[in-house]
N, C-alpha and C positions, 0 to 999 in steps of 0.2 A: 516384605517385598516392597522399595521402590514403589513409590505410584498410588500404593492404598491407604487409605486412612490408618492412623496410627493414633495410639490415646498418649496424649500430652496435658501433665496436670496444668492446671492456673496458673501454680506457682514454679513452673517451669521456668529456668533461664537458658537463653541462648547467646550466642555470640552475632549471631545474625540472624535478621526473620528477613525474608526475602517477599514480598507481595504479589502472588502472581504466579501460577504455574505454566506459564506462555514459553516462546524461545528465548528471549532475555531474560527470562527470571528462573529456569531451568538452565541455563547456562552459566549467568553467576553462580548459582547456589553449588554446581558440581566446583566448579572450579577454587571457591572460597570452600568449601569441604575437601579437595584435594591440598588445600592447606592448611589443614588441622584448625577449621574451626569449625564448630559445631554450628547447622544451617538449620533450620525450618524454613518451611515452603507453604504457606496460606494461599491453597487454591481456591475461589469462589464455586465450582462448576467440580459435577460430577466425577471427570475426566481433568489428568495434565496436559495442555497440549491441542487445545480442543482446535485453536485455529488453527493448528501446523496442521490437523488433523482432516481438514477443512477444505484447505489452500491446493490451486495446482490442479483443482479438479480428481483431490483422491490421491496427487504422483507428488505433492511436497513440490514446488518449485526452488530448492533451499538455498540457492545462493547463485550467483552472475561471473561468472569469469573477469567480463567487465567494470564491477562496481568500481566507481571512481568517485570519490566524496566530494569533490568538483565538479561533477559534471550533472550525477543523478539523484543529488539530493536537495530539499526543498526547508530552507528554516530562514528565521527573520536573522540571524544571525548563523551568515553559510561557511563561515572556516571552523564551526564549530568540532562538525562529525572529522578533519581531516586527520585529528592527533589519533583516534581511535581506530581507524580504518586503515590507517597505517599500520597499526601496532598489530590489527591481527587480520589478517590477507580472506578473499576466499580459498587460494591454496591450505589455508592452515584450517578450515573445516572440513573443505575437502578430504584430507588426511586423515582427519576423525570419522568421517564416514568410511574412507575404503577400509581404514583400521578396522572399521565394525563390519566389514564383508555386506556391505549395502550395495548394491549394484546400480549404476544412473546412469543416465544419456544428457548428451548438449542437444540442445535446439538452438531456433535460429537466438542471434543476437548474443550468444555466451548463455542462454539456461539452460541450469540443470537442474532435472527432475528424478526421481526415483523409478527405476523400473520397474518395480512393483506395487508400495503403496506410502501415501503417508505414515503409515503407522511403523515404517522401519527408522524414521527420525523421533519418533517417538520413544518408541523402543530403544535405540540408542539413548537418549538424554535419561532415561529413567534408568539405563543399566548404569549409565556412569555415575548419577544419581544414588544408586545403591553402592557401589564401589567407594564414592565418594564418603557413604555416612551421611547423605540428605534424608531427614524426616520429612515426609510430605503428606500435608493433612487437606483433605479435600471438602468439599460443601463447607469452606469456613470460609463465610464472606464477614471481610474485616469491613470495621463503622467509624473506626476512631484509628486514628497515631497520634499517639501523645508524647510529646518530651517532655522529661523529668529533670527534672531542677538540681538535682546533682549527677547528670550526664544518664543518657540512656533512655529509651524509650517503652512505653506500654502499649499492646497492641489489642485493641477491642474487638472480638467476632460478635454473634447473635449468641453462640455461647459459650465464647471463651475468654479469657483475659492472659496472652502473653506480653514477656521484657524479654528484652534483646539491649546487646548493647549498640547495637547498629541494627540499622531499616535498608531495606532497599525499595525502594515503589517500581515494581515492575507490572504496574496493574494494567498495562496497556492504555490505548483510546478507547471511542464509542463507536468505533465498526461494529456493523453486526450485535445489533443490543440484546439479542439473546443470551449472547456471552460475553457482551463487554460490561464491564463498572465505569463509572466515573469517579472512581476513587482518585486518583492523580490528582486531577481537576479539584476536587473537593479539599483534599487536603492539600493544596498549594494556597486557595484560597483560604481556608482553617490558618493555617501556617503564615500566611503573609508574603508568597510567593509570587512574583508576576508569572502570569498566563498567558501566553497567546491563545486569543480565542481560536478554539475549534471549531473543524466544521470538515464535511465528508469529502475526501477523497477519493481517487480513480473508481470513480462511480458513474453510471449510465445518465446523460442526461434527458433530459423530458421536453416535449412537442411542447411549443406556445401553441394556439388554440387554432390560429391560420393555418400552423405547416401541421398539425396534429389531421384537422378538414384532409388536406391535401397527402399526405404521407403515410397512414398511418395503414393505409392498407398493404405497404411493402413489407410488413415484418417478416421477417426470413432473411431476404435479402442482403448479401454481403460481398462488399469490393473492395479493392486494396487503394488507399485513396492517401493524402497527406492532409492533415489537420495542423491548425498555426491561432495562438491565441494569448497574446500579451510574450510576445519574444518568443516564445517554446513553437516549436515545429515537429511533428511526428511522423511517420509512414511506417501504416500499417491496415490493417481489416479494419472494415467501418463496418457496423450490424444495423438496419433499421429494426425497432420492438415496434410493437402496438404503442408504448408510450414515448418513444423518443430511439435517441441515437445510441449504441452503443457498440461492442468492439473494443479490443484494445488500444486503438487510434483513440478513442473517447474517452477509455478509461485516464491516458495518456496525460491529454488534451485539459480531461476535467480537473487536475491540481492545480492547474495556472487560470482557469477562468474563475470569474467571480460572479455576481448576478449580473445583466446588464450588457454583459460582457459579447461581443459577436466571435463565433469561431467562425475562419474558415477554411473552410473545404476543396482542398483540391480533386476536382471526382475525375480527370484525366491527367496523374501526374505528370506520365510519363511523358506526354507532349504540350505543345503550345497549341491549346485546344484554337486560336483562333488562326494561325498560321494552316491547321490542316484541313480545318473546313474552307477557308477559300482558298487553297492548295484545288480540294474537291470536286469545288466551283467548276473550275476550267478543269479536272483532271473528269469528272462524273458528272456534267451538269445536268443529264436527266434522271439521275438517280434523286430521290426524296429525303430528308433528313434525318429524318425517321428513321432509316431503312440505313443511313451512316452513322447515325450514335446508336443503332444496336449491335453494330459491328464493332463498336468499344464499351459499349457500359448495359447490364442488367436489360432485356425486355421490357418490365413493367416498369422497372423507374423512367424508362424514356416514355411509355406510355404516359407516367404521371405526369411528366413534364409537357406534355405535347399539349398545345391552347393555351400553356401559359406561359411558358419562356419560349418557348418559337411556337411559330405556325407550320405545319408539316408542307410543303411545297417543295419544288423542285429545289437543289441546291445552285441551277442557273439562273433560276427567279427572285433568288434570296440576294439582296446585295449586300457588298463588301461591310459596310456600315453595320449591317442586321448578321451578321454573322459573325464578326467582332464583339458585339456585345453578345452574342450568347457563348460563345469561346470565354469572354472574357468569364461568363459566369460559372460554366464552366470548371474553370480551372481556380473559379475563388466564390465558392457557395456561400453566403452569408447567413451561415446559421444561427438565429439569436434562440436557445434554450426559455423556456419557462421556467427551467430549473432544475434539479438535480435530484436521483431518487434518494436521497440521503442517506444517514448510516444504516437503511435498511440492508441496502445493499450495496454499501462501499466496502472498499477492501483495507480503506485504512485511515487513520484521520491528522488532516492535519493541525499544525497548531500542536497545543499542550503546553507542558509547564517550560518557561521562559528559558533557554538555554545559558543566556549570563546571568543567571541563579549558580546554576552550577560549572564544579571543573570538569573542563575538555581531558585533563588526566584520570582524575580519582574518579567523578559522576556523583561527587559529595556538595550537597548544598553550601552553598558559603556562610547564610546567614544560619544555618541549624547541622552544626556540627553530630556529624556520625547518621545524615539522614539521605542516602544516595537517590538518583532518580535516574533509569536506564530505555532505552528501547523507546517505544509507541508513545509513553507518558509523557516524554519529552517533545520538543518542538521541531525533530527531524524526520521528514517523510522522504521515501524513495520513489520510483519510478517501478511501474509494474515489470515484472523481468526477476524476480528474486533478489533483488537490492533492500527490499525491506526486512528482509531474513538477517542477508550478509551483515546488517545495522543491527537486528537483535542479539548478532553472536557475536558482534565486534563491541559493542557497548557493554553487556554482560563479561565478558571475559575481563576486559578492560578493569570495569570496578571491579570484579573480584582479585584483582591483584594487590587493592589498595582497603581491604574491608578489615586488616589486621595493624594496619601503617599506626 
């Protein structure tokens, strides 16, 4: 069956070893096996699948109506993903799931998630997987890729030695280092590959030690606010934790900041926070401040606020000048981060192996013919929303058309 270890001698050959049992590396391997080549599938982890398995909170977030490789995608070199995301739509996954009688909902912003569990996209990739003629061998975490000097490569586990005449590195980033490798990373390096360095994406950011004093007793706390940080601008839920800010605003947010970096925060988007407090003025002048920013935002966050960004007094005693600048702040919070909880808890990394190494058609190295690099490995991140998916299945299918060329 699909999915469980299977005994593969040493001196086995294959047509392709595929690295990685994720969505791009289970998507290549069916698709280059629906074309008569013989695949291996070197998963490191127990399980195929672990992060689909993961994601979504349990419902697979697996693809965006919306994905647009202009718009939601993040790499040093940005017309890269556009050949590929053309070539195969989220309509064309889509189809593959209702083909499999999987049942899903849209949410806001074009995502779809599964209405039952992740493990129906799972299930899926592994049935097409069997269909296809994928071997898939699990707890073989690979050490080495080696090319061989009269074409073709050797693949080293802790206890195996496969050849293949073609590689594919779909070993993903270092989200989540429980089940990530930095295999990509290593061997690009090994290889002679330029890298973008990595580093964690759509991940919570962390209290500097001031706003941590002052904030950190809101955690629960969640409003829909707009976030803006070197060009990118979001709107969506903001979450305060104990250790900092998160929310899908943050998660957002957090691809485009860097360390140093100030976001900010719109906490009343919907209006010109200084236009309606002395709107107020004359409309409520014995009404208290207090008692008008809890009529738009959180209780205790205005409690937090009160003695340090305004003084609670009437809004007829407050002048035009002192209520302008708290409007102003308002509507542009200057939040500088300590920092970011890292790949503990990112959802994806960005950076990875250099994209002008490889073709935007095939996803085959230039400099080391018949050694492909797909998905996560490379240096294209999405936008939280299932854009990160629609890129594993769009890159995976992609190379798998060109693994036989």
């Amino acid at each position: 069956m699909a999915g469980l270890p299977s005994e593969v001698s040493a001196s086995a050959e294959h047509d392709v070893i595929v690295i990685g049992g994720g969505a791009s590396g289970l998507m290549c391997a069916i698709h280059a096996g629906y074309r008569g080549l013989r695949v291996l599938v070197l998963e490191k982890g127990p399980k195929a699948g672990l992060k689909i398995l993961v994601s979504g909170g349990g419902r697979c977030n697996f693809t965006n109506l919306h994905a647009d490789p202009r718009q939601h995608y993040l790499s040093e070199n940005p017309h890269f993903c556009i050949s590929a995301m053309n070539r195969y739509l989220p309509a064309d996954f889509i189809a593959m799931v209702e083909a499999s009688g999987i049942s899903y909902h849209q949410r806001k912003h074009g995502q779809l998630f599964c209405d039952h569990s992740a493990k129906d996209i799972v299930a899926m990739l592994l049935d097409h997987c069997d269909a296809a003629g994928v071997d898939i061998q699990l707890k073989q975490e690979v050490t080495q890729v080696l090319p061989q000097p009269d074409g073709g490569f050797t693949v080293i586990t802790a206890a195996d030695t496969f050849t293949a005449a073609k590689v594919v590195l779909a070993s993903g980033g270092l989200s989540l280092p429980k089940i990530a490798t930095d295999l990509a990373i290593r061997t690009a390096n090994t290889l002679g590959l330029e890298v973008v360095r990595p580093r964690a994406g759509l991940v919570p950011l962390t209290w500097n030690s001031e706003d941590k004093k002052q904030f950190e007793a809101l955690s629960g706390i969640s409003l829909e606010v707009t976030a803006s940080c070197n060009g990118a601008s979001f709107d969506e839920a903001l979450l305060f934790t104990h250790r900092g800010l998160s929310g899908p605003v943050v998660l957002q947010i957090s691809s485009y900041w860097r360390e140093g970096d100030v976001v900010r925060i719109d906490l009343l988007p919907e209006l010109n926070a200084a236009d309606w407090l002395i709107a107020q003025r004359s409309a409520n002048p014995q009404q208290r401040i207090v008692s008008l920013l809890k009529s738009r935002l959180p209780n205790r966050l205005v409690e937090v606020m009160t003695g340090d960004w305004f003084e609670d007094v009437k809004a007829g005693s407050a002048s035009p000048a002192q209520l302008t600048q708290l409007g102003r702040q308002l509507n542009a919070w200057e939040f500088r981060a300590g920092g970011s909880e890292g790949y503990r808890t990112a959802e994806v990394t960005l950076g990875g192996i250099d994209t002008r190494e490889v073709s935007s058609k095939t996803f085959e190295c230039k400099k080391i013919p018949g050694l492909h690099a797909i998905g996560e490995a490379l240096d294209v991140t999405g936008w939280l929303g299932g854009f990160n998916f629609q890129w594993a299945w769009a890159s995976g299918w992609c190379c798998a058309q060109h693994l036989d060329a």
